[in-house]
Backbone bond lengths (Angstrom), bond angles and torsions (degrees), N, CA, C in turn:
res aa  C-N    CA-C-N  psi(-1)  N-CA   C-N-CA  omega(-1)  CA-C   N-CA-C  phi
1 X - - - 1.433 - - 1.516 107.63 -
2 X 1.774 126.81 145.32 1.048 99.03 -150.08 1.915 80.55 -147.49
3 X 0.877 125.42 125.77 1.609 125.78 -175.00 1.531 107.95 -93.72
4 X 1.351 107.03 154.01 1.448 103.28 163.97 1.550 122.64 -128.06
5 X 1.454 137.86 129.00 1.419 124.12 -131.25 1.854 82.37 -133.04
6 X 1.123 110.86 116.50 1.816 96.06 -168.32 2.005 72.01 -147.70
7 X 1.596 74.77 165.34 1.486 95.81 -177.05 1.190 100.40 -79.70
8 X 1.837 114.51 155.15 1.682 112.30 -174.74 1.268 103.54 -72.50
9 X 1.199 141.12 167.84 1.567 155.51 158.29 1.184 119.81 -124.54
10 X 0.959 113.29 -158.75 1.820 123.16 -164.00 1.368 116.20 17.79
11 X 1.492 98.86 -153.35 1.633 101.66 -146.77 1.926 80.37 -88.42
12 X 1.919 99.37 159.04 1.283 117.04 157.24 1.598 108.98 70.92
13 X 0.956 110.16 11.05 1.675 117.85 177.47 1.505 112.41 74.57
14 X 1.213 130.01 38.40 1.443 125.55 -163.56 1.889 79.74 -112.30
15 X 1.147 100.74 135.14 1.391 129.25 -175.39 2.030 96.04 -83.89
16 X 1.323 91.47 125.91 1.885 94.74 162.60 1.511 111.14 -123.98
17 X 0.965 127.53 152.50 1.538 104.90 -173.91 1.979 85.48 -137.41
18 X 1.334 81.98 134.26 1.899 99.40 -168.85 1.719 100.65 -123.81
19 X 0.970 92.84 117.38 1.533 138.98 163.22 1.884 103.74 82.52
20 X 1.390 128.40 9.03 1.260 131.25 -177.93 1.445 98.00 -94.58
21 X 1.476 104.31 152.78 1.351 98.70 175.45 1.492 116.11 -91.19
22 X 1.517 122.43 177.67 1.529 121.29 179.17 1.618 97.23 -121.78
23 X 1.521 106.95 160.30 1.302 93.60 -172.10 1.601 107.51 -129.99
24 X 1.109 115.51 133.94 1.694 111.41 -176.68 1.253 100.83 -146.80
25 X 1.462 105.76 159.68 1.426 129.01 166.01 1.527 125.16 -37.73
26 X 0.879 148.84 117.22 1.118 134.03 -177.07 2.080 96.65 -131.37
27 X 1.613 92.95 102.32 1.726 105.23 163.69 1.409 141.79 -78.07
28 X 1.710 98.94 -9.49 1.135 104.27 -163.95 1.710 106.78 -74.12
29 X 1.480 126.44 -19.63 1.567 119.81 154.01 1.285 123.96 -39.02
30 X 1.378 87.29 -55.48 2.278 98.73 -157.99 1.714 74.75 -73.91
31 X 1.165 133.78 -71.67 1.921 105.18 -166.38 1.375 124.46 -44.32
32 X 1.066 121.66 -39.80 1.332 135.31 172.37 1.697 105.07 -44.53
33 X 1.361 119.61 -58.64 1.478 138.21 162.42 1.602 113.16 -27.19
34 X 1.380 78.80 -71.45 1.494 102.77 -157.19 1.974 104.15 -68.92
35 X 1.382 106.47 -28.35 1.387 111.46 164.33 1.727 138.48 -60.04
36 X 1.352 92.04 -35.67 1.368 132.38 178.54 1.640 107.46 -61.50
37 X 1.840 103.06 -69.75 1.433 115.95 171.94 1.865 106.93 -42.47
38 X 1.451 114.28 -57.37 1.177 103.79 -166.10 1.415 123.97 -61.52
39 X 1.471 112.15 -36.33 1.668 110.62 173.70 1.170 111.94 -70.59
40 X 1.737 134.78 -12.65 1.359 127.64 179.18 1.371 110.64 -79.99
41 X 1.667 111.39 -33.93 1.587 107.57 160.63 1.388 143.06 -93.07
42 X 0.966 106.96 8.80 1.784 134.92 155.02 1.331 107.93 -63.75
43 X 1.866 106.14 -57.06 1.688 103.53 -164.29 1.529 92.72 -76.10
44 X 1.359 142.27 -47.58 1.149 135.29 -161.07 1.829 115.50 -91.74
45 X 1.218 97.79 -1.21 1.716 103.05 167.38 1.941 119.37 -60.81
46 X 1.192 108.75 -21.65 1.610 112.77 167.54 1.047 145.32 -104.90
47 X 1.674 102.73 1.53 1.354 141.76 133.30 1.542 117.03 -47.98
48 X 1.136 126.77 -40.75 1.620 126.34 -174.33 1.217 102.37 -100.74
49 X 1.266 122.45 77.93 1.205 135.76 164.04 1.552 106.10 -82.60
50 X 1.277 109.75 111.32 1.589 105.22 -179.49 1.476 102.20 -99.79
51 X 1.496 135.58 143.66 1.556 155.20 175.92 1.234 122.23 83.56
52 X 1.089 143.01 -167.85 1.677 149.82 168.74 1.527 113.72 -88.74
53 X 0.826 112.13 123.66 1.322 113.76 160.71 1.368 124.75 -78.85
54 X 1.614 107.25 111.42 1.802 119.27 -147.37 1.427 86.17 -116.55
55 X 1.538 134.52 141.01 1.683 103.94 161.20 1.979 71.32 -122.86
56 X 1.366 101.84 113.48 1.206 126.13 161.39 1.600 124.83 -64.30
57 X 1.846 120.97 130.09 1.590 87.77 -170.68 1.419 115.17 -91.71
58 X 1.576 116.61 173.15 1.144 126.05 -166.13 1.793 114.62 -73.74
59 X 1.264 130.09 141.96 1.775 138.45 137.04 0.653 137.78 -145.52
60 X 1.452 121.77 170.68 1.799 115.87 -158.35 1.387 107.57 -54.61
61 X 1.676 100.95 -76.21 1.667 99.13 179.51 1.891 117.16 -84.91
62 X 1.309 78.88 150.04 1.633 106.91 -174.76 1.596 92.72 -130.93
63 X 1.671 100.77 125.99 1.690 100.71 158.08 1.816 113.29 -102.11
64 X 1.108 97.87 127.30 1.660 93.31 170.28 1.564 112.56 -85.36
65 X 1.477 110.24 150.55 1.746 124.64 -175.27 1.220 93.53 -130.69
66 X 1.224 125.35 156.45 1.263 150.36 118.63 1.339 130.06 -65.01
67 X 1.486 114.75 8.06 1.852 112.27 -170.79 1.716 82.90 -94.97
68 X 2.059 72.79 155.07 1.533 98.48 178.97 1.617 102.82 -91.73
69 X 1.311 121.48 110.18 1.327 104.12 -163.69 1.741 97.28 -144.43
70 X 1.357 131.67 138.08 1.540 152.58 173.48 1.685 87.61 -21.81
71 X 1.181 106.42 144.65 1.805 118.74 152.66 1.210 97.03 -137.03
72 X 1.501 100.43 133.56 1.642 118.93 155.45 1.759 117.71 -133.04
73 X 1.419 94.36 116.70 1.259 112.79 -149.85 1.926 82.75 -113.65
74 X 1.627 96.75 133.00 2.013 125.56 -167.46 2.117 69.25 -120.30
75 X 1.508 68.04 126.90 1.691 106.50 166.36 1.312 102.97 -81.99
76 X 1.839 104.52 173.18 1.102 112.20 163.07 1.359 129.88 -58.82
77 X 1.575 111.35 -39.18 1.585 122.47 158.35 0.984 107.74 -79.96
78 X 1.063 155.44 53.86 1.421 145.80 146.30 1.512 117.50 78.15
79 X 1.574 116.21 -12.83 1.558 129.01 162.11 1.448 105.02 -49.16
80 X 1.951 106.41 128.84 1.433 124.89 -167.62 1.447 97.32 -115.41
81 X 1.592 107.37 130.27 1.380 128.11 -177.74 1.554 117.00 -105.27
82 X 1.242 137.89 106.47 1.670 118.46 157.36 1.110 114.51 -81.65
83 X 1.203 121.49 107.19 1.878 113.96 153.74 1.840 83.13 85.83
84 X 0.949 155.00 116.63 1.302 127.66 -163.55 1.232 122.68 -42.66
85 X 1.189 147.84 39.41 1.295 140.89 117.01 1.341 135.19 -44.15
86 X 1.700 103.17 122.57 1.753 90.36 171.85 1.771 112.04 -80.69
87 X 1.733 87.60 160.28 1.561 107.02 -165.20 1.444 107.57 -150.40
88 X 1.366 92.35 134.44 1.455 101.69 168.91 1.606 126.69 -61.28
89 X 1.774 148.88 156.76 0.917 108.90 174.43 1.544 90.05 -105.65
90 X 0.956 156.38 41.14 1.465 142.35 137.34 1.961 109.74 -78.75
91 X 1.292 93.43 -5.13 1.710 94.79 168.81 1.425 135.15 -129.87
92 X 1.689 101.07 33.75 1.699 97.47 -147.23 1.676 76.11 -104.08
93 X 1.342 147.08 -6.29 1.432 121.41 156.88 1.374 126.21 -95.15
94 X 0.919 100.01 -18.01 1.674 90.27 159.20 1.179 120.78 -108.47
95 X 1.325 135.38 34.50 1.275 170.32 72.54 1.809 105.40 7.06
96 X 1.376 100.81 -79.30 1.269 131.05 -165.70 1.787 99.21 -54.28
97 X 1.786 93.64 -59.61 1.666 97.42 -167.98 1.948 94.99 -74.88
98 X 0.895 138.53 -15.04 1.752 136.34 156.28 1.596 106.49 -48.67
99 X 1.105 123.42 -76.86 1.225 117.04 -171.15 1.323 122.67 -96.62
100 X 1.214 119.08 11.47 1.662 107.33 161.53 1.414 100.54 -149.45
101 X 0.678 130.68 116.98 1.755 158.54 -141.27 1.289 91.36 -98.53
102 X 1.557 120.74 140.79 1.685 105.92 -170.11 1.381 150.11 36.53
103 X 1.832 84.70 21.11 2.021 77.57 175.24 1.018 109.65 -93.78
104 X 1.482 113.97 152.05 1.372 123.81 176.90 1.591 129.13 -121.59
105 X 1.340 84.99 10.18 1.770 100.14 176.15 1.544 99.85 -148.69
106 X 1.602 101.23 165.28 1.740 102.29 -170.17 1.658 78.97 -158.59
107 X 1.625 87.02 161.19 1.862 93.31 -155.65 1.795 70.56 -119.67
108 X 1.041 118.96 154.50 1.502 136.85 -175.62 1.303 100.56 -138.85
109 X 1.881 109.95 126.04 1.130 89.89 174.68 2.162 92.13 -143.72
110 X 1.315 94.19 138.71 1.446 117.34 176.85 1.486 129.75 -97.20
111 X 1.390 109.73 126.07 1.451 106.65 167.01 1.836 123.72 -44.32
112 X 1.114 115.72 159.80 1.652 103.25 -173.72 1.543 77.15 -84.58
113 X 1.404 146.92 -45.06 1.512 105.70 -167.83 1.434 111.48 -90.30
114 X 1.061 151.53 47.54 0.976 145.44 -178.49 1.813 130.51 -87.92
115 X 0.981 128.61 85.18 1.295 123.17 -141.22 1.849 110.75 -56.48
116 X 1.393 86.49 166.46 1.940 99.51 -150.89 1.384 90.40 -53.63
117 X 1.822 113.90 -51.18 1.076 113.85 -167.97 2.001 132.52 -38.43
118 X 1.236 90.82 -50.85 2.234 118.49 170.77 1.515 83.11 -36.65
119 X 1.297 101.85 -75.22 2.060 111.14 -170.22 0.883 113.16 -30.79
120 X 1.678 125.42 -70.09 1.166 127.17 -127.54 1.633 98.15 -86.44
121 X 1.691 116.47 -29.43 1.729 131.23 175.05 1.303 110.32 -44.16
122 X 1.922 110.88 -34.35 1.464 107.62 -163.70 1.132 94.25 -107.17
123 X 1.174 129.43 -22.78 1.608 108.35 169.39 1.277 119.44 -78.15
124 X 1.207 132.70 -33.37 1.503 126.02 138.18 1.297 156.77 -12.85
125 X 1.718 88.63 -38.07 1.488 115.28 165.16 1.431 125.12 -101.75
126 X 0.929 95.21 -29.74 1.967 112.48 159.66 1.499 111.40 -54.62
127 X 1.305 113.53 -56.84 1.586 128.02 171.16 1.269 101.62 -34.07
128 X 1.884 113.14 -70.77 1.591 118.48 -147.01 1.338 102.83 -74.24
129 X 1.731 120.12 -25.86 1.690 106.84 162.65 1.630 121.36 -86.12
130 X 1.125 118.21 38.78 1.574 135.06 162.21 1.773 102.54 72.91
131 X 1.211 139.46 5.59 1.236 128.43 -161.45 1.511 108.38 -92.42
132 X 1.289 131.75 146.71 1.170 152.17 160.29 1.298 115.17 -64.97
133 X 1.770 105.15 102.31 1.561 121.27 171.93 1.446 131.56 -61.58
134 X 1.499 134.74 110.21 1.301 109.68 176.69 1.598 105.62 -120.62
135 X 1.034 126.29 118.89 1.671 140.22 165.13 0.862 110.78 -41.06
136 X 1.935 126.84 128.77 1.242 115.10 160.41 1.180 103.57 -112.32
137 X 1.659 100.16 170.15 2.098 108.82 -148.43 1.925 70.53 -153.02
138 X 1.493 104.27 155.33 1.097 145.60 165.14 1.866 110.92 -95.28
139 X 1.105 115.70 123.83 1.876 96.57 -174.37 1.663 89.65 -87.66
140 X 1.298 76.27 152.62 1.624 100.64 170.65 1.834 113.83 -48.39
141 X 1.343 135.41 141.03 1.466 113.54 147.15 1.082 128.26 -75.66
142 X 1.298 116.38 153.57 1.511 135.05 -153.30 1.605 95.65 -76.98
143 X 1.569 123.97 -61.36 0.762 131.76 -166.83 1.702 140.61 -68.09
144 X 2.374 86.59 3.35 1.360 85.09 172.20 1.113 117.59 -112.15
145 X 1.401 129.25 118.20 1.304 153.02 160.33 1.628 124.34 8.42
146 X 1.610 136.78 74.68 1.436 115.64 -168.33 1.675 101.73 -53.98
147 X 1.417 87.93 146.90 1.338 114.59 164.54 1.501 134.71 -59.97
């Protein structure tokens, strides 16, 4: 940035400054920038879809936990997730005992269409490596009316 310091001239004391330059801000870059950034993360904000999309089925009671505990979440096709990771199920317990060190329960959670069969393989296999199954359920809303 570079000032120019000249004696005032003309009439009434109004300063002109001849042939030095003046120096100012100029924003119209950084908006230009900063405009740019925002439509690139607008268009690519629905792209970052973070997790699976599970539509879990509904019941009355739901217990809430606070334990930090394995999820393996059965797709609609039958594709098996840990933690969102895909997983094989000939590897989802020692899988399980890899990344969480002493767990002894794993929360499984299923699409409502997901056929019994997908389920019943991984709970099967959950069984034969000794771990304690817990289902996750969506609670019902209160506000809809039994039939």
């Amino acid at each position: 940035m570079a000032f120019s310091l000249g004696a005032p001239t003309g009439i009434r004391g109004r300063r002109r400054f001849s042939g030095g330059t003046l120096s100012e801000i100029n924003i119209v870059p950084l908006v230009d920038v900063v405009l740019v950034l925002l439509i690139i993360f607008m268009l690519t904000a629905h792209v970052m879809e973070f997790g699976l999309e599970v539509n879990v089925p509904q019941v009355k009671q739901v217990r809430d936990t606070a334990e930090e505990l394995p999820v393996v979440s059965v797709a609609r096709d039958g594709k098996l997730f840990l933690n969102e990771r895909p997983v094989n199920i000939n590897q989802i317990a020692s899988q399980v005992g890899q990344r969480f060190k002493g767990a002894k329960a794993v929360y499984v959670r299923a699409d409502g269409a997901t056929t019994y069969n997908a389920l019943a393989q991984v709970i099967s296999t959950l069984n034969e490596a000794k771990l304690d199954i817990k289902l996750v359920a969506k609670p019902e809303d209160s506000s809809v009316k039994e039939r």
